[in-house]
C-alpha positions in Angstrom: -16.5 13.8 184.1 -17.5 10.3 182.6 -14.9 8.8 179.4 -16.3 7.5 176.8 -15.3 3.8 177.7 -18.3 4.4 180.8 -20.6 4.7 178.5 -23.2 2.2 177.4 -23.6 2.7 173.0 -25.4 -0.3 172.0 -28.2 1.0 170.4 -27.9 4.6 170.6 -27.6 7.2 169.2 -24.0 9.2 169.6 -23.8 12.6 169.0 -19.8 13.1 168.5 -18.6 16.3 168.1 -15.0 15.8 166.6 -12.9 18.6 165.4 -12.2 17.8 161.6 -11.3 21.3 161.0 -7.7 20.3 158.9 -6.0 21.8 155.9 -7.7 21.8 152.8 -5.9 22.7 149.2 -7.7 24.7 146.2 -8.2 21.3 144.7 -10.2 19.8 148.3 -7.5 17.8 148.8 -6.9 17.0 152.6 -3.1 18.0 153.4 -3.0 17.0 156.5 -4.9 13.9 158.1 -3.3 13.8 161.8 -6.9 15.4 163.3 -8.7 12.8 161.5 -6.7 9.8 162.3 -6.5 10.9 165.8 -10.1 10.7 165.9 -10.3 7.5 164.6 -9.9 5.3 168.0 -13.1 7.2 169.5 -15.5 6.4 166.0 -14.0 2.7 165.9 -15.0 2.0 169.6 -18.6 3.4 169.2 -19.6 1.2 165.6 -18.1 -1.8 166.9 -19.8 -1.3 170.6 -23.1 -1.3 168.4 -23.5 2.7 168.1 -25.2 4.6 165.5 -21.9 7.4 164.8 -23.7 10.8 164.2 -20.3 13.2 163.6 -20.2 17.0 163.5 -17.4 19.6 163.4 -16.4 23.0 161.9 -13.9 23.6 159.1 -12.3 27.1 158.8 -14.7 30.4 159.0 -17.4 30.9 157.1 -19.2 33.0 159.2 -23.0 31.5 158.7 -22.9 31.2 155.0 -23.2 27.8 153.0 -19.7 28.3 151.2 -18.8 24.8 149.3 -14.7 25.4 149.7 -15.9 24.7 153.5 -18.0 21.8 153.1 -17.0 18.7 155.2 -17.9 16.0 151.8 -14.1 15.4 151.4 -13.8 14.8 154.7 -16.6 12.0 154.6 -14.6 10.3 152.0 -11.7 10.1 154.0 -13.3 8.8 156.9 -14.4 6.1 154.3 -11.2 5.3 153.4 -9.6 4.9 156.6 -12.5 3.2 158.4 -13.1 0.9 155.2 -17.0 1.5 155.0 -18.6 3.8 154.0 -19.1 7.3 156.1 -22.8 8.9 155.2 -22.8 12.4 154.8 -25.9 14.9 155.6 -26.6 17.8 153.2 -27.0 20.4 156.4 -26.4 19.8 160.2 -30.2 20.6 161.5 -33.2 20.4 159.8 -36.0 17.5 158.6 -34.2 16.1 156.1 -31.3 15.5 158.3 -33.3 13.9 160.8 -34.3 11.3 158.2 -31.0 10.3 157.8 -30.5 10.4 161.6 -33.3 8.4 162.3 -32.9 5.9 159.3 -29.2 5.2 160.4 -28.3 0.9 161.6 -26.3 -0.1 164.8 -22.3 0.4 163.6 -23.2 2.8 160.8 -22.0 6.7 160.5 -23.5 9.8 159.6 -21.2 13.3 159.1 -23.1 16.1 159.2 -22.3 19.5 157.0 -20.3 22.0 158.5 -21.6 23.0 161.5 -20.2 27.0 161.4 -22.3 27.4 157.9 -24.8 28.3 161.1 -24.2 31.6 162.8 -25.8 29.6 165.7 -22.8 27.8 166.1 -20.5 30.2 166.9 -22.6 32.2 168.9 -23.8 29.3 170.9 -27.3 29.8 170.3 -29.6 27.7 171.8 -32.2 27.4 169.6 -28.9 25.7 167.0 -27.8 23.5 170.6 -31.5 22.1 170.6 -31.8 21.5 166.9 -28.7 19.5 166.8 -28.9 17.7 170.2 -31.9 15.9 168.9 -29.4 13.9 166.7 -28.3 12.0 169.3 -29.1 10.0 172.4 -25.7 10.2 173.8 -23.5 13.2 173.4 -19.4 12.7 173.3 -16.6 15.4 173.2 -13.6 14.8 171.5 -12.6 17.6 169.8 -10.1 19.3 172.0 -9.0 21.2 169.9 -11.4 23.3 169.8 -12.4 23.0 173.9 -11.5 26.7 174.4 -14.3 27.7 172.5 -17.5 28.3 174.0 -19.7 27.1 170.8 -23.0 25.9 170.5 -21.7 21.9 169.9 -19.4 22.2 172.4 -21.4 23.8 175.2 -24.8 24.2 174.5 -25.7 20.9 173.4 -23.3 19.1 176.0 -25.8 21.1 178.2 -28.7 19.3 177.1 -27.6 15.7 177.8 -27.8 14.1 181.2 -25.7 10.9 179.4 -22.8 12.3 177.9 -18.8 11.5 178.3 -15.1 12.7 176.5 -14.2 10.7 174.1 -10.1 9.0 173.7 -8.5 12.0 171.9 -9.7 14.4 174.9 -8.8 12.2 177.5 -5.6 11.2 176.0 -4.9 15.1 175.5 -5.6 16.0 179.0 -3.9 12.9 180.8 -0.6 14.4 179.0 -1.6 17.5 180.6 -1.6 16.2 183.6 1.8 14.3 183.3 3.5 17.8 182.2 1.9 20.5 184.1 0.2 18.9 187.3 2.8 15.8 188.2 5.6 17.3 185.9 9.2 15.2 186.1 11.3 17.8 187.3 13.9 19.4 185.5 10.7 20.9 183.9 11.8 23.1 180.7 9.1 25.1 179.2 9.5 26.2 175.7 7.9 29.1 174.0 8.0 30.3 170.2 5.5 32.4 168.0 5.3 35.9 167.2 3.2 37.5 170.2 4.5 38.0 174.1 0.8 39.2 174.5 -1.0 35.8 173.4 1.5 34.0 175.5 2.2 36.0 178.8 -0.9 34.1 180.3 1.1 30.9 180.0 4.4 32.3 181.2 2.7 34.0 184.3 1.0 30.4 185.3 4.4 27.9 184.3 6.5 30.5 186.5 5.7 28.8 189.5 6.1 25.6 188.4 9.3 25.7 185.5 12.9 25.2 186.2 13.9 26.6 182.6 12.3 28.6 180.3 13.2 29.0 176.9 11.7 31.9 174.4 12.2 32.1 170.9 10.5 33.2 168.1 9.4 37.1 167.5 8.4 37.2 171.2 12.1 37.1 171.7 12.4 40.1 170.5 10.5 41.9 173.1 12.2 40.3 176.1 15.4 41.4 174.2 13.9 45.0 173.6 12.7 45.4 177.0 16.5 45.1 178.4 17.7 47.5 176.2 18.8 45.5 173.3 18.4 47.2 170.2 16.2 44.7 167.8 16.1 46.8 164.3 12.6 46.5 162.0 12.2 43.6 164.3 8.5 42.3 165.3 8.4 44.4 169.4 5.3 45.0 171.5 6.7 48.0 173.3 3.7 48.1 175.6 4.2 44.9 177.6 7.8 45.7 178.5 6.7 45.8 182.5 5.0 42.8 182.5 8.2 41.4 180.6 10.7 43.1 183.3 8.5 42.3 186.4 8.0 38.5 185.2 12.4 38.2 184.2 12.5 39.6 187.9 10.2 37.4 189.3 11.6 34.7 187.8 15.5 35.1 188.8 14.5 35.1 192.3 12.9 31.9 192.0 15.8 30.7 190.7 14.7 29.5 187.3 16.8 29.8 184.3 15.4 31.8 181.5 17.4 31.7 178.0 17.1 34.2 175.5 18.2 33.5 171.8 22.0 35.1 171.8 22.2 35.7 167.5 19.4 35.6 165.1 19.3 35.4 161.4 17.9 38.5 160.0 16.7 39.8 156.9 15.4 43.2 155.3 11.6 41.7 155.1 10.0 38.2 155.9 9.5 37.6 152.0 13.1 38.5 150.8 14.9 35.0 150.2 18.8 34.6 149.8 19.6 37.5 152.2 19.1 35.7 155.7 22.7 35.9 157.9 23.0 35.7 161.4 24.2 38.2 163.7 24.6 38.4 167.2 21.8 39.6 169.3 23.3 43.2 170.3 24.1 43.8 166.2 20.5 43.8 164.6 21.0 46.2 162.2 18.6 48.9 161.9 17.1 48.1 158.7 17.0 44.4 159.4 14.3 42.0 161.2 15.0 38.9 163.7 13.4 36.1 161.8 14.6 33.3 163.3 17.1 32.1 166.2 20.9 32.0 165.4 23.1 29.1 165.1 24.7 30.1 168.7 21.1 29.7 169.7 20.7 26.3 168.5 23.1 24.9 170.2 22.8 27.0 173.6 19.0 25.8 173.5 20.2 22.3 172.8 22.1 22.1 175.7 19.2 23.5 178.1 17.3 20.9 177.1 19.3 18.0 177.7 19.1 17.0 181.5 15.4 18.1 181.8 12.8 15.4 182.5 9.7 17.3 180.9 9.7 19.7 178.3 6.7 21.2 177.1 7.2 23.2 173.7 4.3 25.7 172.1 5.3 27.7 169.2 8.2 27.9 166.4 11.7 29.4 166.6 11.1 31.5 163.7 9.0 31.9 160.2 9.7 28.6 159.7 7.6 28.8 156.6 10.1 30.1 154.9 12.8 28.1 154.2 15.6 30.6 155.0 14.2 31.5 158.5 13.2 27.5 159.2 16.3 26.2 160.8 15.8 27.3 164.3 13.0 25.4 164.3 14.0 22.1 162.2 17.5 21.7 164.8 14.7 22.7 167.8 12.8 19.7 166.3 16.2 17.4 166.5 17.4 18.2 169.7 13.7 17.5 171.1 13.1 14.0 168.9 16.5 12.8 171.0 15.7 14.3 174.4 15.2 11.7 177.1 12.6 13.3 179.0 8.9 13.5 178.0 8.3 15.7 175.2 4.7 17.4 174.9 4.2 19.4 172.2 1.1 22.0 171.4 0.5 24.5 168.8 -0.6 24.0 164.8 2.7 25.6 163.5 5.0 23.4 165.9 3.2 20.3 164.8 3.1 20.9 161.4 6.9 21.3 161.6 7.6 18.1 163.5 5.4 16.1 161.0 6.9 17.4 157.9 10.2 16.2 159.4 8.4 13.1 160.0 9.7 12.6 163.3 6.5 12.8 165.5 7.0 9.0 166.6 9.9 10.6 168.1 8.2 13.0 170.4 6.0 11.8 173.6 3.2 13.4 172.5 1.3 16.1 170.3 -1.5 18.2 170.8 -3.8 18.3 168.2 -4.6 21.8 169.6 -3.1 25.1 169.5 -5.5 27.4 171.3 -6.4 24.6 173.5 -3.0 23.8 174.4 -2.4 27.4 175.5 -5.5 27.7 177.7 -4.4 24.6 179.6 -1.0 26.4 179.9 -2.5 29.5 181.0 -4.4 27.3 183.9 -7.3 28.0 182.5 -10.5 25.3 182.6 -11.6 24.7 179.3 -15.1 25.6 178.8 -15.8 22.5 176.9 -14.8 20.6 180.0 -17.2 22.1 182.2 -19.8 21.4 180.2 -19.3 17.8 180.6 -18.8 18.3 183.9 -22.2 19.3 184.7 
């Protein structure tokens, strides 16, 4: 697989798809700009190497229909903005008129394209769609890992269609850190795991067995390591069905002699939207009519401790709804014990990221995935689809 600094741009063409799919309010303000800034390194190298920038991406789900809440216009402008010049932005992502635009573009100028999941083709990686759009481009570049897991028409299809096509900085940043936590980790190696779901996380805990010293698990999925011993967990959040894989993998993982902590208290409340009831309890007193919603403050500092000698951690997922403020503090001191950790921190996951930022305390963290799903699949040791296409 070729980077994008192998590439020759003058001149060309570049098809980039980038993944621009960031929160958007009822007013089309942009909430959050990390995706795009991230980006910006990759568009910056191919205008000022002479490149003509043809940009395309998704932006939430609207499943093949032209829906203007989804268009990618306010996105243009903040391109604009942080580039200072101006971004031009195409009416559709395929068709004649587009191609004008395509074709009429200068050496350092850039084109965004509309959003390309307006097109059922994208998401079902037609390639009829793959064709249209790869005769945008001259040179096709990946760097939207984000969305690598998925096996979409810009992502696959077209990459199939180039013989001259490379990852761009954002992916090859993302997966060097990869590399540096999972591959070569600095051992202690602590692997830390939040979000509601065991089952959309058991993938990664059956792969980082083998490699972890300490695991930590917190969130909901907590719950169901808990539940599985025995421990009575209330109205809590339980998937009852996966309790032998949870047994067989806490087995598997005492003889190897890697420490697994479990939240010891949690701070509970009748429902997730009740507000002023939250207290903490210890882990064996959930009451019946209560839910775990977040780690304890015996948790918080048992977890800081675990953390302290280890020379990688890798963290995916929240402590608890930390949406809500009463259930957010597991996550917030998670946040401070990781931003003053000596080892190198990787984090992955949409919720854990929005956290850190809101903190603002990402310059304290080694680095920050700018994708859930993605994130997991790498933790799961799973090649990402994307990747292979480029590899081919």
């Amino acid at each position: 697989m070729r980077y994008l600094n192998q590439v020759e741009l003058k001149d060309k063409k570049v098809l980039i798809r980038a993944d621009f799919n960031v929160p958007i309010d009822e007013t089309l303000k942009i909430t959050d700009e990390n995706r795009i800034k991230q980006f910006l390194p990759t568009l910056k190298h191919v205008i000022e190497s002479g490149g003509k920038a043809i940009l395309m991406s998704h932006l939430g789900s609207p499943d093949g229909t032209k829906d203007p809440k989804f268009s990618l216009k306010p996105i243009s402008e903040k391109l604009s903005q942080l580039l200072g010049s101006p971004v031009l932005f195409a009416p559709d992502c395929i068709g004649p008129e587009v191609e004008k635009m395509v074709a009429a573009l200068e050496p350092g100028q850039t084109l965004l394209l509309e959003n390309l999941r307006f097109h059922a083709g994208e998401t079902e990686n037609s390639s009829q769609f793959s064709a249209l759009l790869a005769r945008h481009g001259d040179i096709y570049i990946n760097d939207a890992f984000a969305t690598a897991h998925r096996a979409h028409a810009s992502m696959v299809g077209v990459a199939s269609l180039f013989k001259d096509k490379a990852a761009g900085f954002l992916m090859q940043k993302e997966l060097e850190y990869a590399e540096k936590a999972l591959k070569n980790p600095k051992k202690p190696l602590c692997v830390i795991l939040g979000g509601s779901k065991v089952s959309t996380k058991l993938g990664a805990l059956l792969n980082i067995a083998d490699k972890a010293d300490k695991i930590i698990i917190g969130g909901a999925m907590a719950n169901t390591f808990l539940a599985a011993q025995g421990v009575q967990t209330g109205k809590s959040l339980v998937e009852r069905e996966l309790f032998p894989n949870v047994i067989k993998l806490l087995v598997d993982l005492a003889r190897r002699d890697c420490k697994v902590y479990l939240p010891v208290d949690f701070m509970v409340g009748p429902s997730l939207n009740a507000k002023g009831v939250a207290r903490a309890v210890p882990a064996q007193e959930i009451p019946a009519d209560m839910m775990a919603l977040d780690i304890g403050p015996a948790s918080t500092i048992l977890f800081n401790e675990a953390v302290q000698n280890a020379e990688t951690i890798i963290w995916n997922g929240p402590m608890g709804a930390f949406e809500q403020e009463d259930y957010s503090t597991g996550t917030n001191k998670m946040i401070e014990s990781l931003a003053q950790a000596h080892g190198l921190t990787v984090v992955g996951g949409g919720d854990t990221d929005a956290a850190i930022h809101a903190m603002g305390l990402a310059h304290k963290f080694g680095y920050i995935s700018t994708g859930g799903g993605a994130f997991l699949y790498i933790l799961e040791g799973k090649t990402l689809p994307a990747l292979k296409a480029l590899d081919r």
